[in-house]
C-alpha positions in Angstrom: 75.4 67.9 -48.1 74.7 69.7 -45.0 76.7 72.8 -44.0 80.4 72.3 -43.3 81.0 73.0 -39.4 83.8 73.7 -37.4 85.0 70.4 -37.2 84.7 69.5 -40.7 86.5 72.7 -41.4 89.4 71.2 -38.6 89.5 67.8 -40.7 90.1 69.6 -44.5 92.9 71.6 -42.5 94.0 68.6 -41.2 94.6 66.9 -44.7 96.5 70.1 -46.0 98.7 70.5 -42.7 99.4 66.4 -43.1 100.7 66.9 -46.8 103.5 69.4 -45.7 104.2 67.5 -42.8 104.9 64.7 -45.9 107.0 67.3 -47.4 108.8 68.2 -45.0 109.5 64.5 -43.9 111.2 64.2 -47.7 113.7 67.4 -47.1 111.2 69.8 -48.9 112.4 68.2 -52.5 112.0 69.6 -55.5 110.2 70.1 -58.2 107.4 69.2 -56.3 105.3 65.9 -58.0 102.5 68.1 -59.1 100.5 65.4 -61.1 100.5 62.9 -57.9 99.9 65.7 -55.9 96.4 67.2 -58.2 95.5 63.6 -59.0 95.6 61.8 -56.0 93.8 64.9 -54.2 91.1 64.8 -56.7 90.5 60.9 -56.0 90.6 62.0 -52.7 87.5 64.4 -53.0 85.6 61.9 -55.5 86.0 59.3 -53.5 85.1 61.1 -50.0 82.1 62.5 -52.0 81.2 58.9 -53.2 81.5 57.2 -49.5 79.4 60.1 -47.6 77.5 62.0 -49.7 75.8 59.9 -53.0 73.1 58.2 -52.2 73.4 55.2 -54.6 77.5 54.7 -53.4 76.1 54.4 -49.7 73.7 52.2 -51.0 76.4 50.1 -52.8 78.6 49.9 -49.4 75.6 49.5 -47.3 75.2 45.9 -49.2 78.6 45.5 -49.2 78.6 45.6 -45.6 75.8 43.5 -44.8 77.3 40.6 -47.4 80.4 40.6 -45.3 79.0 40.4 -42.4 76.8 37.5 -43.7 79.6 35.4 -45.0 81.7 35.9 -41.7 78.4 34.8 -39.8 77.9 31.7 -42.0 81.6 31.0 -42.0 81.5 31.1 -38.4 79.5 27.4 -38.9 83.3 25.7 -38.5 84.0 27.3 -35.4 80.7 26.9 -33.6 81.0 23.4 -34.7 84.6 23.1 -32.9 84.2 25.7 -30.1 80.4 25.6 -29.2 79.3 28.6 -27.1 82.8 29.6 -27.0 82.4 30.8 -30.7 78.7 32.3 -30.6 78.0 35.9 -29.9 76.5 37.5 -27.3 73.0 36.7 -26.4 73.0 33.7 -28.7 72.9 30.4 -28.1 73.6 26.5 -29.1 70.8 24.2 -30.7 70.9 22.4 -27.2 70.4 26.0 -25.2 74.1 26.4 -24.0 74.4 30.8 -24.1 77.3 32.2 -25.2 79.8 33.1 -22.4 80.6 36.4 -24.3 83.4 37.3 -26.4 86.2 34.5 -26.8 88.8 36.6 -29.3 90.4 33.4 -29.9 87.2 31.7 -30.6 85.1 33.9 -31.9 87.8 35.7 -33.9 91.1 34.1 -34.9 88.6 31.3 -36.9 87.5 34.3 -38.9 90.6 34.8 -40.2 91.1 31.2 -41.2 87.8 31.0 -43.1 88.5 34.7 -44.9 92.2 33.2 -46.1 90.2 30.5 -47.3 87.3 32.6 -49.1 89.8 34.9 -50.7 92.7 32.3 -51.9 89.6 30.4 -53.8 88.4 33.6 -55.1 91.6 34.6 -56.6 92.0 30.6 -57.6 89.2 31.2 -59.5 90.4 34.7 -61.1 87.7 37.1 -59.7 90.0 39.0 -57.6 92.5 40.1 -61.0 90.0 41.7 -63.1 89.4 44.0 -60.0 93.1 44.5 -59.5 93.2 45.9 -62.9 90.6 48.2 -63.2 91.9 50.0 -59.7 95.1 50.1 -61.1 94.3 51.6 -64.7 92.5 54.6 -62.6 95.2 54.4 -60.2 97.8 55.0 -63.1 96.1 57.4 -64.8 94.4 59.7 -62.6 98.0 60.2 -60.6 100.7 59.5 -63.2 101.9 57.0 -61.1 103.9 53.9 -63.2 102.3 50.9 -64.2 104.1 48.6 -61.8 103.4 51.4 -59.0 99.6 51.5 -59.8 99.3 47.3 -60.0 100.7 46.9 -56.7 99.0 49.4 -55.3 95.6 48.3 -56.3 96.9 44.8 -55.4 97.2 46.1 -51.6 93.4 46.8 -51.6 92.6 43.1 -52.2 95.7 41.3 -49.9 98.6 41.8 -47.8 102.6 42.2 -48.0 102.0 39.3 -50.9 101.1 42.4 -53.5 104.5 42.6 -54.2 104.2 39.7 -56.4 102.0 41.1 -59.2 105.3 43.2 -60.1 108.0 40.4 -59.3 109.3 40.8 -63.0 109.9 45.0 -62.1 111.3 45.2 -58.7 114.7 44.6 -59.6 114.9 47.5 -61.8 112.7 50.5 -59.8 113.4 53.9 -58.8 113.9 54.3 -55.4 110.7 56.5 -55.5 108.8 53.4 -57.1 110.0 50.8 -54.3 108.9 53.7 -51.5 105.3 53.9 -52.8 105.3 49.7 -53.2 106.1 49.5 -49.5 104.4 52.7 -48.5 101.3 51.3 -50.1 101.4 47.6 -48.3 101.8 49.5 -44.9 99.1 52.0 -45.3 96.2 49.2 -46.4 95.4 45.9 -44.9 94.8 42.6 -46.3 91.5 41.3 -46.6 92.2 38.3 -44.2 92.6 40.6 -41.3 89.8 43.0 -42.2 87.5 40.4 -40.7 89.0 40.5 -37.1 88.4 44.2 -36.9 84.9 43.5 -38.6 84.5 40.8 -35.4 86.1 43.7 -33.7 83.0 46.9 -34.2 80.3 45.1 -35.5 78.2 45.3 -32.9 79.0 49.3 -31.8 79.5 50.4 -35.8 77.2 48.0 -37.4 78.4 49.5 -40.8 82.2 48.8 -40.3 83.0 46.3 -43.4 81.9 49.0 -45.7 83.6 51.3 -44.1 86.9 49.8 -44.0 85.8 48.6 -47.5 86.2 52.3 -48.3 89.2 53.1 -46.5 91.3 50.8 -48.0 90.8 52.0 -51.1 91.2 56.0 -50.3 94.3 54.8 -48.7 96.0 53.9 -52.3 95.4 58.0 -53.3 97.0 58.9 -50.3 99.5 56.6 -49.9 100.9 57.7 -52.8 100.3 61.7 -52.2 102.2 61.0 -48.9 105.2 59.5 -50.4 105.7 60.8 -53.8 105.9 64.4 -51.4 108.5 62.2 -49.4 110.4 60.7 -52.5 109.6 62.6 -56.1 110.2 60.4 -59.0 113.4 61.9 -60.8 114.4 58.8 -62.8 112.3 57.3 -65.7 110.3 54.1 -64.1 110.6 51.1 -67.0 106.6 51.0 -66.9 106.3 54.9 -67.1 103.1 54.9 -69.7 102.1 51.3 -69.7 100.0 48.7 -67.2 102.0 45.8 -67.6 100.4 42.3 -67.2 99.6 40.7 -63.6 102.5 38.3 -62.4 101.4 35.2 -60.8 102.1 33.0 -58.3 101.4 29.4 -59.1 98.0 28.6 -58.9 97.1 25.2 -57.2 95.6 22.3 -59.5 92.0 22.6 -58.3 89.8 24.8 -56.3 90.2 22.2 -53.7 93.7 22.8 -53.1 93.5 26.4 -53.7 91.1 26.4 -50.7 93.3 24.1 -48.5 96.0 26.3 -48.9 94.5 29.9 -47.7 92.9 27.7 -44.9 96.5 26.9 -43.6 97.8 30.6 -44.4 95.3 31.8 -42.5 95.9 29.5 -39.8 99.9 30.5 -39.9 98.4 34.1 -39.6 96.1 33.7 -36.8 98.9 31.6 -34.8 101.0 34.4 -35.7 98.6 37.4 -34.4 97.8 34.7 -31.0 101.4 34.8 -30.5 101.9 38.4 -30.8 98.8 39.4 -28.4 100.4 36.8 -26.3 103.9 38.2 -25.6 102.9 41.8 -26.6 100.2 42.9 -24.0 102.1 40.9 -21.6 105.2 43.4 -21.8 102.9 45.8 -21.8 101.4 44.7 -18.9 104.6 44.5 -17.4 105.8 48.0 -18.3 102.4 49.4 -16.9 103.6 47.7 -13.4 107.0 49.2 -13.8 105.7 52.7 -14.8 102.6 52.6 -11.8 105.3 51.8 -9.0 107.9 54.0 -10.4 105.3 57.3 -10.9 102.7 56.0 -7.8 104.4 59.2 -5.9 104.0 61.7 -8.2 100.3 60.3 -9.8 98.3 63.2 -7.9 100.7 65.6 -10.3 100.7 63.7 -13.6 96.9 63.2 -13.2 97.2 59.5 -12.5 100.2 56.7 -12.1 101.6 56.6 -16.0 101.4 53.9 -18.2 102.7 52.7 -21.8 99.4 53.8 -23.4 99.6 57.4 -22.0 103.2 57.8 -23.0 103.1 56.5 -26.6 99.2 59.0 -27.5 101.6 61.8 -26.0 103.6 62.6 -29.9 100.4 61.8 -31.3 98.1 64.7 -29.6 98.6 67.3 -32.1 97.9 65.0 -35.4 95.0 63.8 -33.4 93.1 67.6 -33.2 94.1 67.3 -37.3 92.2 64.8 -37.9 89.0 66.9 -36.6 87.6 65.0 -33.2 86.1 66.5 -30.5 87.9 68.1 -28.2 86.5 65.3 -25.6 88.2 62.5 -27.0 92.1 63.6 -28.8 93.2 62.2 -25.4 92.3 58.9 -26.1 92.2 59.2 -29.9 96.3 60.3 -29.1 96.9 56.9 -27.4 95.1 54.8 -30.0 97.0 56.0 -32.7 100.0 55.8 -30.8 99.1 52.0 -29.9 99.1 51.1 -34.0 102.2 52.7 -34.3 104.4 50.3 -31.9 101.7 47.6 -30.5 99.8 46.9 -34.2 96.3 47.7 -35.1 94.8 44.7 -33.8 95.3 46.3 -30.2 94.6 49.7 -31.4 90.9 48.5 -33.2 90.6 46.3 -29.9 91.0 49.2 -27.8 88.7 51.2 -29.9 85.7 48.7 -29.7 85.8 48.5 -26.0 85.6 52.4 -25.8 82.5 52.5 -28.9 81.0 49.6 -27.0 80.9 51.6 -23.5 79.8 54.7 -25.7 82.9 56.3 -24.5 83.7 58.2 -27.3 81.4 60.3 -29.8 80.1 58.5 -33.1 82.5 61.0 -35.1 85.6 59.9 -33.3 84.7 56.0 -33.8 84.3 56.6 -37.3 87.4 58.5 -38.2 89.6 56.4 -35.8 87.9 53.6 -37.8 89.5 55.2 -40.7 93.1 56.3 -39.9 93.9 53.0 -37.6 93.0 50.9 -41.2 96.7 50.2 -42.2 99.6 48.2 -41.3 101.6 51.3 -40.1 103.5 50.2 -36.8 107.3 49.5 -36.5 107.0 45.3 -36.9 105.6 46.1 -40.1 108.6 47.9 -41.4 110.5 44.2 -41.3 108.0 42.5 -42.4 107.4 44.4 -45.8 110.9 45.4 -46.0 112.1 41.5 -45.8 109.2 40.3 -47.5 109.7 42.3 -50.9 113.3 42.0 -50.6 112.8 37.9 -50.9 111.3 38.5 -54.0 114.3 40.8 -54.9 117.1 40.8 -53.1 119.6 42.7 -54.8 117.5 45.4 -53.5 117.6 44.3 -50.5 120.4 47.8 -49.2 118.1 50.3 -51.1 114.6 48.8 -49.7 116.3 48.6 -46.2 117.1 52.4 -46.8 113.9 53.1 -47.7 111.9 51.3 -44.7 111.8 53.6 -42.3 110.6 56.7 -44.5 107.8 54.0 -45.8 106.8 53.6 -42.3 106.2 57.7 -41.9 104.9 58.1 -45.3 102.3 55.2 -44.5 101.3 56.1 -41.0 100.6 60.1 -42.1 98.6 58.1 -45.3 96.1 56.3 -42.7 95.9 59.7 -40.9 95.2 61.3 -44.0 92.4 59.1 -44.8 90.8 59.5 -41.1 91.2 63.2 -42.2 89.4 62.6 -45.3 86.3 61.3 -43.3 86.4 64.0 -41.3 86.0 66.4 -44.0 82.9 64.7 -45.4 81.0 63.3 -42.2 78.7 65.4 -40.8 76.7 63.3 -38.8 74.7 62.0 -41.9 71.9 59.1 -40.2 72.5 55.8 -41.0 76.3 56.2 -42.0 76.8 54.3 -39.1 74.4 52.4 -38.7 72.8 52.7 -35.8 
């Protein structure tokens, strides 16, 4: 490893000062969970250590990457085939010449989304994905004490989306209010596998090492997701799988691999309609609120360094985790506005907003990797409903106490992601190759 610097030195403050701000966020409760807290730190480190410093693990995510971004490339076949040079990237072209017109997010991305649904509904079809859901969650469970049911769905989260719930259906009637926190804590601080190929579409070219990347951060997100908000919410009752790594629940598998793939393709359709609509009526109100805020602050812009807009205001409460997370000096500014962007506009905009700025080398090579990092995770406000209703569905007498619980999930999970941007910080010191370029 090559000597810590300043900046490294910012980052490892960063994660301490982003712990207390966890525990003070609960109330400063007591006793404090001191085997969540030891364990999940010491993942933290191992798997930090794993991701930047040993050889063979870089290795590992190095091919990791470069299979993902194979399979999104061939899976792109369907779209090409539909779209033509809509879907191809840039400098490529069709078998008949036509170039690519440049990037189509609609084209060249949403299709992604419906092919990965596909992929990983007739991987799990076919039981590949639940052997790996288990092994995370035995090291999960006992490395940080957490329950069985807590440890299941948390490993779950690494694999898919607010459907993780459902490997601990039978349980989530009868949690602790701390075990329901780090359920929904866990779903908001990871994202599903189905939208880790748009931000793959997103920085492939700029960060040609992203998928292993975000490979790694969703899995250092399950430590400090549940650091973040066991400090939040300690476990005072006794969980019914305290000890124990009960079996995987279900749901009902289709009749063939067939089916199993027709039915992630139209999830992932529902999802990529459902991310088109949201872009859709999202940037346009925030279009609309940057006319509003130009006109109303045109006479004042010499003072405020430039008419306001939404972007500006929402980095402004993010500025001082920003410097935590150990950036240059150069870029908390923008880094501020990104993270604010996740937290109400969604990540999609935020890692959108990011690739422009990698793309136009606007920002250092350490910033786009941490931000890579601490913008992986579902933590923005529309998540809070989504998790919130969609584990309630599965059990709604809980339906007051997870409602209770949703907004403290959304803090726990958003200072989770910044604790894994901090984590990357600690342990990337300009390394060659960790980004591939």
């Amino acid at each position: 490893m090559g000597a810590m610097t300043l900046a490294n030195l910012e980052s490892l403050v960063g994660c301490f000062v982003l712990a207390f701000l966890a525990w003070a966020a609960g109330g400063f409760r007591r006793p404090l969970p001191w085997r969540t807290v030891l364990g999940a730190g010491a993942l933290l480190v191992v798997l930090g250590a794993a991701v930047f410093l040993l050889p063979p693990t870089r290795a590992l995510l190095v091919a990791v990457n470069d299979s993902v971004i194979a399979v999104l490339d061939a899976g792109n076949a369907g779209a090409r085939f539909l779209f033509g040079p809509l879907a191809l990237n840039q400098g490529e072209a069709t078998a008949r010449g036509e170039p690519s017109v440049g990037f189509v997010l609609a084209a060249q991305v949403l299709p992604a989304v419906i092919f990965f649904s596909a992929l990983m509904a007739l991987l799990y079809h076919l039981r590949l994905i639940q052997p790996l859901v288990r092994v995370f969650g035995r090291i999960f469970h006992k490395t940080m004490g957490l329950s069985g049911a807590e440890a299941l769905s948390g490993s779950a989260n690494i694999w898919v989306g607010v459907e993780s719930a459902l490997v601990v259906r039978p349980y989530l009637e009868r949690m602790t209010a701390s075990e329901l926190l780090m359920v929904l804590t866990c779903g908001m601080c990871t994202v599903a596998s189905t939208t880790l190929a748009i931000y793959v579409t997103f920085l492939k070219m700029p960060f040609p090492q992203i998928a292993g990347h975000l490979i790694s951060a969703s899995v250092i997100a399950i430590p400090a997701g549940a650091l973040m908000s066991k400090l939040i919410l300690p476990e005072t009752g006794r969980p019914e799988t305290a000890g124990i790594l009960p079996a995987l629940e279900e749901a009902e598998r289709e009749r063939n691999s067939l089916a199993a793939l027709a039915a992630g393709a139209w999830d992932g359709l529902k999802l990529a309609a459902g991310i088109a609509t949201l872009l859709i009526a999202v940037l346009g109100l925030v279009g609309l609120a940057d006319l509003f805020l130009g006109k109303l602050t045109a006479p004042f812009a010499a003072g405020l360094g430039g008419p306001l807009s939404l972007s500006r205001i929402l980095g402004w409460p993010f500025l001082p985790v920003a410097w935590l997370l150990g950036l240059p000096s150069a870029d908390v500014g923008v880094a501020a506005r990104i993270l604010g962007e996740r937290a109400v506009l969604g990540e999609v905009i935020a890692y959108r907003h990011l690739a422009d700025l990698a793309l136009e080398r606007a920002v250092s090579e350490r910033t786009m990797l941490i931000l890579s990092y601490a913008l992986c995770g579902f933590a923005h406000l529309a998540s809070v409903g989504i998790f919130v209703g969609g584990t309630a569905a599965l059990a709604p007498s809980r339906r007051s106490d997870l409602a209770a619980l949703g907004f403290k999930a959304f803090v726990a999970a958003t200072l989770a992601t910044l604790l894994t941007g901090a984590v990357a910080g600690v342990f990337y010191h300009g390394q060659p190759g960790a980004l591939g370029l």
